[in-house]
C-alpha positions as a printed Julia matrix, in Angstrom:
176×3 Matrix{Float64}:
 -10.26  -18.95  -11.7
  -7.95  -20.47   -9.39
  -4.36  -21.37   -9.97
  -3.05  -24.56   -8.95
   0.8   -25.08   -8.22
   1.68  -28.55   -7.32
  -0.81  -28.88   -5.39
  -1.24  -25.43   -3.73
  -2.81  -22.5    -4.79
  -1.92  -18.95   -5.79
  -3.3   -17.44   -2.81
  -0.97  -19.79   -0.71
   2.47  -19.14   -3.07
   1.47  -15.77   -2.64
   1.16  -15.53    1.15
   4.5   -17.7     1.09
   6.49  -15.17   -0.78
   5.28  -12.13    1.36
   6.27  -14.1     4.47
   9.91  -14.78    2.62
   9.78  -11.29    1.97
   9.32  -10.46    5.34
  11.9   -13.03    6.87
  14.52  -11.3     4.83
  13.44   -7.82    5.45
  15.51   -5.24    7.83
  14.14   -3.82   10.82
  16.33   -1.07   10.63
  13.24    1.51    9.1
  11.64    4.42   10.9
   7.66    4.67   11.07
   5.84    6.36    8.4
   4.99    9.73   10.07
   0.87   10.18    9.89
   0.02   14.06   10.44
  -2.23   16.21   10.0
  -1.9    18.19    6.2
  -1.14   21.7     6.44
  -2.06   22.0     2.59
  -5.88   22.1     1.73
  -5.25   19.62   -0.76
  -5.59   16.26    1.94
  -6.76   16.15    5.72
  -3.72   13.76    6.33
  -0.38   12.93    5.28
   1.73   10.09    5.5
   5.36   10.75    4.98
   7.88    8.06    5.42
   8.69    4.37    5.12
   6.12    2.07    5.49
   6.6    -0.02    8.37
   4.5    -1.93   11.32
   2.39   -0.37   13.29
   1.78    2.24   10.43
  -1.88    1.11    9.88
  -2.69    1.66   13.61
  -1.25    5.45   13.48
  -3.71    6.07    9.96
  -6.65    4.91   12.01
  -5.87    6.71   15.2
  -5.56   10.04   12.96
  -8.39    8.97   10.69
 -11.17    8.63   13.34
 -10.65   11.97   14.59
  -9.98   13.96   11.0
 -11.97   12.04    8.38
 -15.78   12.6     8.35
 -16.69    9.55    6.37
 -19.55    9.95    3.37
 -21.45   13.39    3.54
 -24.64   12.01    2.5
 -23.18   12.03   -1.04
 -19.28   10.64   -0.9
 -16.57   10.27    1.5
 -14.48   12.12   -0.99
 -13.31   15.14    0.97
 -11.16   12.35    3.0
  -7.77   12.63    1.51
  -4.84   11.17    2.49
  -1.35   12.51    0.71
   1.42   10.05    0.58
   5.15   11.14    0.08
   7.26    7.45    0.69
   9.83    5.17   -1.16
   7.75    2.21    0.22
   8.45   -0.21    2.92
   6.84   -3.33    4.17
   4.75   -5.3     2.1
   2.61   -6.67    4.44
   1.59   -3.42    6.1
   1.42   -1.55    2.7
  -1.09   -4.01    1.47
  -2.91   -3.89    5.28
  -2.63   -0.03    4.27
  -4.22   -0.2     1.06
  -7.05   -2.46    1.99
  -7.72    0.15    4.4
  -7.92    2.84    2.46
 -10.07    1.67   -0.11
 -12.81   -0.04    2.27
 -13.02    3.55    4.16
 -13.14    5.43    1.52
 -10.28    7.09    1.11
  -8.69    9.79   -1.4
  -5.01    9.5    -2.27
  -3.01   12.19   -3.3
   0.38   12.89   -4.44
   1.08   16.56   -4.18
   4.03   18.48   -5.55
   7.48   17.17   -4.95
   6.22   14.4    -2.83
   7.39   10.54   -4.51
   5.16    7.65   -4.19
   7.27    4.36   -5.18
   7.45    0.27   -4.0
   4.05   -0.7    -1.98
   3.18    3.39   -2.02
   2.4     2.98   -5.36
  -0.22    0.04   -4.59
  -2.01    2.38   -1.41
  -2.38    5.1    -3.83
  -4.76    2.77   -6.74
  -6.69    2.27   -3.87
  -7.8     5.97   -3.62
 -11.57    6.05   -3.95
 -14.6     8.18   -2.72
 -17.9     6.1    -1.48
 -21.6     7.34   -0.86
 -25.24    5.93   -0.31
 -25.33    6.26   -4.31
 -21.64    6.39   -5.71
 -18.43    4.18   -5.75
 -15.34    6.8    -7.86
 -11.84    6.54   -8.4
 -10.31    9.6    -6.06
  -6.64   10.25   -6.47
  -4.67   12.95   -7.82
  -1.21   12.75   -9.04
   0.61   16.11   -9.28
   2.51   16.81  -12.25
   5.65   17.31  -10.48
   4.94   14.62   -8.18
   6.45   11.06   -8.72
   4.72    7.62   -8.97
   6.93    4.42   -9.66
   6.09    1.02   -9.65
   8.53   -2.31   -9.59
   8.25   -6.02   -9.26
   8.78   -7.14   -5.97
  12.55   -7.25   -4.83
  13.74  -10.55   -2.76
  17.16   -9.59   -0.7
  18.36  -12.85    0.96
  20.63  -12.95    3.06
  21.61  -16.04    3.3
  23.88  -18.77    2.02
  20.78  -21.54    1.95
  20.16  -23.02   -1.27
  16.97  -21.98   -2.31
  14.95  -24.09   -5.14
  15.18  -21.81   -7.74
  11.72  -23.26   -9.54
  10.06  -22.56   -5.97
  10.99  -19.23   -6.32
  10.33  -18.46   -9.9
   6.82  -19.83   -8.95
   6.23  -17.74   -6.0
   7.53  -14.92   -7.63
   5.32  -15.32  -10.82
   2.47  -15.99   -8.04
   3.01  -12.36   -6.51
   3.09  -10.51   -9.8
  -0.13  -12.6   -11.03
  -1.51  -11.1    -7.39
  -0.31   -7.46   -7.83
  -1.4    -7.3   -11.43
């Protein structure tokens, strides 16, 4: 089923807020750092704010450390994530990514997995010839949080405030 708002739909309120989102975001962050794990829990870790350019890193480090499916399931590709979130845009490029490779998501102990994080790490799943599973693992003294999307502007434009609400209500509709 397709939404309609005045004339446009979802998808295109949606796309509109993310790029609002990213025309008020600071460029201030650091890249995520991609590594290899040194725990035998994941083959790779991604520790940081998400930012651009992050996706390219993953699949640098991915070709070279994931094996893709066995014969059976891809599930012995893990990927541990320990950030507060970042960029929308890339987190979502992130998460698309992860679950149309294949990957498992883990967040070990200690590690904290909140904002667009939380999104990349539903997306943990294993693949085969003959199976399609959920794969993450949540640590019980690891930390998972989830928001609505936060709008900072920095401006003093008057915004219509019933554009907004719509594009706002758009985005959760999306996320949910």
């Amino acid at each position: 089923m397709m939404i309609l708002f005045a004339g446009r739909s979802t998808a295109a309120w949606v796309v509109a807020f993310l790029v609002a989102l990213g025309l008020f975001a600071t460029e201030s962050a650091r890249a995520a750092e991609v590594t290899k794990s040194a725990t035998d829990i994941c083959v790779l870790r991604l520790e940081g704010e998400v930012v651009d350019g992050d996706l390219a890193r993953l699949k640098n480090l991915a070709s070279g450390n994931f094996k893709g499916s066995d014969g059976e399931s891809s599930s012995h590709d893990t990927l541990c994530l320990n950030s507060p979130g970042g960029s929308v845009v890339e987190g979502v490029k992130l998460a698309d990514f992860i679950y149309k490779t294949g990957i498992g998501t883990v967040i070990d102990k200690g590690d904290e997995c909140y904002s667009i994080c939380s999104v990349m790490f539903m997306m943990g799943i294993a693949q085969g010839p003959e199976v399609n599973f959920v794969n993450r693992k949540l640590n019980v003294a690891g930390k998972l949080g989830f928001h609505r999307p936060y709008l900072a502007i920095d401006s003093d434009e008057m915004i219509n405030v019933k554009a907004l609400a719509i594009a706002h209500d758009a985005a959760i509709e999306s996320i949910t």
